[in-house]
C-alpha positions, 0 to 999 in steps of 0.5 A: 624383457620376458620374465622367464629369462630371470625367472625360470621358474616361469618356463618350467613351472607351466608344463609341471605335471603329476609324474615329475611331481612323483619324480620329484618327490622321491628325489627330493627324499633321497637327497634330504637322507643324504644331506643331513649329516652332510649339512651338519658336517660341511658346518663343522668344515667351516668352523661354524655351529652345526645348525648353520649347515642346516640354515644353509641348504633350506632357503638358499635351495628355494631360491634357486629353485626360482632363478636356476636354469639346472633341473638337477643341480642341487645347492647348498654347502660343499666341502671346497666352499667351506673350507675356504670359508674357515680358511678366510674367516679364522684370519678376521675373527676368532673361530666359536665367536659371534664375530665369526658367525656375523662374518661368515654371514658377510662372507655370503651376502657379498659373494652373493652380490659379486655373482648377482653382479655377474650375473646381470652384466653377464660376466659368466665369461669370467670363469673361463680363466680358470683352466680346467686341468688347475681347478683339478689341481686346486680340489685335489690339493683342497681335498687333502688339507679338508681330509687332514684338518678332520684327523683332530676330531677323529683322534679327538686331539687339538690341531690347527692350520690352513696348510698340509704342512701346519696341519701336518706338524700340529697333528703330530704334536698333538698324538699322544693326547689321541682319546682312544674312544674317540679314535675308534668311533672316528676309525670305525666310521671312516671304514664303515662309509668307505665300505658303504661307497665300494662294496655295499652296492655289489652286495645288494646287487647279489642278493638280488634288491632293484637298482631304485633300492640299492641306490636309496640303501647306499645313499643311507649309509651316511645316516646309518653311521650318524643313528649309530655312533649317537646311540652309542654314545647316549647309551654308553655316557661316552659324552663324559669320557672325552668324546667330543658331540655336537651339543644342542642345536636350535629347535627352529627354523632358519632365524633372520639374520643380518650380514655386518657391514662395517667397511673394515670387515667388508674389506677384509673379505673382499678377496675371499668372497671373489675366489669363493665366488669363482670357485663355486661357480666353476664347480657348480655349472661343470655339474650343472652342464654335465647333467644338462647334457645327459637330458638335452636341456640347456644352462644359461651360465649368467642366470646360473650367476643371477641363481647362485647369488640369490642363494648365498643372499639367502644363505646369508639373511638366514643365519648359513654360511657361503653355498655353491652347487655341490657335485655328490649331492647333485649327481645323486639328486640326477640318479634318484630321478628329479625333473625340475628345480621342484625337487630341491624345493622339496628336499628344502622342505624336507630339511626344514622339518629335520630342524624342527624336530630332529634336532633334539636327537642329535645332540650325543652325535660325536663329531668323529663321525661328522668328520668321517663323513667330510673325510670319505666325501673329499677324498673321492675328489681327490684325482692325481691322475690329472698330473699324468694325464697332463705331463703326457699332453702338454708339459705347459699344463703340468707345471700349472697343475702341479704349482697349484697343488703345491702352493695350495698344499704348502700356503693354503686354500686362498695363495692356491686359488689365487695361484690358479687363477694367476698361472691359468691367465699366464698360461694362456698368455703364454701359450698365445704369445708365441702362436703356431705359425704354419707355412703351407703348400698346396695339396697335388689335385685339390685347392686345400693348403696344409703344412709344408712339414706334414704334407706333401705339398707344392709351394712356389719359390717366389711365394711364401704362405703363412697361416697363423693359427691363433688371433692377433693381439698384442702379446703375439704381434711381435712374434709374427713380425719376427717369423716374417721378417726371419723368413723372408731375410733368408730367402731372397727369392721371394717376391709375395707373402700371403698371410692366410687369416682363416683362424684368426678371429680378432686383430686387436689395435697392437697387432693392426700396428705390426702388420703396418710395420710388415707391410712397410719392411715387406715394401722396403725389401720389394716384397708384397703383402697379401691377406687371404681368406679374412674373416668378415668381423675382422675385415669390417674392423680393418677397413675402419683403418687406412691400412687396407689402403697402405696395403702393397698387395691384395685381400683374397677369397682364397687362399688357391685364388691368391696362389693362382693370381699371384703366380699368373702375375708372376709369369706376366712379369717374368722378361721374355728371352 
């Protein structure tokens, strides 16, 4: 077993030289300006101290650091992960509890176990049952019930609720006790980082600043707004007239802590932590493989299992909460520069001084600014262009899409993912139950075979050819049984039915039984069965069985060899006058 291939860090860490140390460095401070106020929002989301933001982007990102495969991901706590994590724990323990924060610890150490576990059984493969186009739905969904949840700290008012609809009708009961100060920091806020996001860059541009400047200023702007409203507040005592700040925070590095594991609670969180899991997986190696590719490096999807585990185990042993590779912070640490893992190292580093020594200046930060920030980073996620883009595709798809937004919106982030999970496997099921089945004719002057419906072809009355387009199992043995039998009881002039195999990749035990069952009914009917053009895996599986033996026709190569056999037998048999 080479050590390389659970510790990366073995590969990377041997050709390290002074330019991606350079690199490095000047991503890692890029990205620590940026997570900051990021670390401390995204706590805030979770319903946990803002400390705990911090906690969890030090030693989790060192870890992964050691057993990523990424050279840019960058993880720590992101909005959707957070969001589900207050959504799972306010159901258990009170918010602003011990028993909230021990739980919020359970909450990472057993997802970090279930993606170690993962990881070392390499089930990546798991998260292929989530379908792209439903993952859009669900963080678009996500994106509005995080932006709504954070309007009460923007008006500084009292609501509650997991779904639009609760959080809808709590802030709308609770608006007339809006604190106007309150909501013209929050507003101000927003505006500004909204401003920040789309027009500053071209500004800077026009007066003539590098891309490397104009980069390090727009990725600030979060900063600049925290730096403000604080003063503001200290200066202005608006602590005292009902704004609401974020209080004393620790002095201190990440503390050991240890996750409860009380069998109740466990149980509890045992759903949650799995979607968590899932959830934050599939978010984190889409980033991880989009950037992997723009450089030609490689991601090994287990080890990103054994990676992300280890770090919600860390987060988890060091007072956080639940972490994932996040996409703003990770395309950020790409643009800025970084080479390897190293630089999450850095910015780890970068953290851990913040809360030693900037701690203490943080104490007047209101927290409408705090939710500013959640609000103008979330939205960004929010894409409604995935309803179009799959009504105009497949109309399957749409409906998978727009069920998720709605039950997320309507019943919240746990019934969404859950819902998403369920209809991507449904969908798949369906849409392979009922397979593509083609008839096919030779194109004039070549020995292709193409749809009889699409192409010009020729076809011999007495043989029928039948490409299914899509693996056997049983879902979809049936359906083959039923088009065979349909096609064949309608035309009495067929003697063969050749089934060409190019696209099927496996014939499970189900699907072997109902082509046992064809042949039989073929063989009844005077009709011979003949396979073409059989994978080799699926081949040395059907000769483990008897039925190549029962079988009343023939295997070809190829589907022109099977036509030109079949048809010069034909002709053999025909009677002379």
């Amino acid at each position: 077993m080479k050590l390389t291939r659970y510790f990366p860090i073995l590969s990377w860490g041997r050709e390290y030289s002074r330019v991606a140390l350079s690199n490095d460095l000047m991503a890692a401070l890029i990205v620590t300006i940026m997570l900051i106020p990021q670390s401390l929002a995204y706590a805030l989301l979770a319903g946990l101290p803002a400390e705990a933001g911090l906690y969890a982007s030090i030693v989790p990102i060192l870890l992964y650091t050691v057993f990523g495969t990424s050279r840019s991901l960058a993880v720590g706590p992101v909005a959707v992960v957070s969001l589900m994590t207050a959504a799972a724990l306010s159901n258990i323990v009170e918010q602003g509890t011990m028993g909230y924060a021990v739980a919020a610890l359970s909450l990472a150490g057993l997802s970090g176990v279930m993606l170690l576990a993962m990881g070392l059984f390499r089930l990546g493969f798991v998260a292929n049952f989530l379908s792209h186009p439903v993952i859009a739905g669900f963080i678009t969904a996500s994106g509005i019930i995080i932006a709504a949840s954070q309007l009460k700290h923007i008006f500084g008012i009292e609501a509650h609720g997991h779904n639009l609809l609760d959080l809808v009708v709590s802030l709308t009961t609770h608006l007339t006790e809006t604190n106007v100060i309150t909501a013209i920091i929050g507003l101000t806020a927003t505006a500004f980082l909204f401003w920040v996001r789309k027009g500053l860059k071209p500004l800077l541009v026009k007066l003539g600043l590098g891309a490397t400047l104009t980069g390090v200023l727009v990725k600030t702007g979060p900063v600049v707004v925290v730096v403000a409203t604080t003063f503001a507040v200290w200066a202005f005592g608006l602590a005292d007239l009902g704004v609401k700040i974020v209080g004393e925070v620790p002095q201190s590095l990440p503390p050991f802590t240890l996750p409860s594991v009380s069998p109740a609670l466990l149980g509890q969180l045992l759903l949650p932590a799995f979607l968590i899991s899932i959830i934050g997986f599939v978010e984190s190696i889409s980033v991880a493989q989009t950037l992997a590719a723009k450089k030609r490096q490689r991601i090994d999807p287990d080890q990103e299992l054994i990676g992300l585990g280890a770090a919600n185990i860390g987060a988890s042993l060091t007072g956080g909460f639940p972490v994932t590779g996040g996409f703003s912070r990770s395309v950020v640490n790409f643009d800025a520069g970084a080479e390897t893992p190293a630089a999450g190292a850095f910015t780890a580093i970068g953290l851990a001084i913040a809360a030693v020594a900037l701690t203490p200046l943080i104490y007047f930060l209101p927290k409408a600014t705090l939710a500013a920030t959640i609000v103008v980073a979330v939205l960004s996620l929010v894409d409604f262009s995935i309803l179009k883009r799959s009504w105009n595709y497949a109309k399957a798809d749409f409906a998978a899409v727009l069920a998720t937004i709605l039950l997320t919106l309507g019943l919240g982030v746990e019934a969404g993912v859950s819902a998403g999970v369920v209809m991507s496997i449904l969908l798949h099921l369906y849409k392979s139950s009922k397979p593509h089945i083609a008839e096919v004719g030779r194109v004039p002057g070549t020995e292709h075979y193409r749809n009889v419906l699409r192409h010009d072809v020729i076809t011999d009355p007495a043989i029928v050819t039948l490409r299914v387009d899509e693996s056997l199992y049983f879902a979809n043995a049936r359906f083959l049984e039923d088009k065979i039998q349909n096609r064949v009881a309608k035309d009495k002039v067929i003697r063969h039915v050749v089934l060409q195999c190019s696209a099927i990749n496996e014939i499970d035990l189900s699907a072997l039984e109902s082509l046992e069952a064809i042949n039989e009914r073929l063989k009844e009917m005077n009709v011979h069965l003949h396979l073409s053009e059989v994978k080799g895996p699926v081949m040395d599986r059907l000769k483990r069985e008897h039925f190549l033996a029962e079988l009343n026709g023939q295997v070809f190569l190829s589907q022109f060899e099977a036509i030109q056999t079949l048809q010069s037998n034909t002709a053999n048999d025909a009677p002379t006058a």
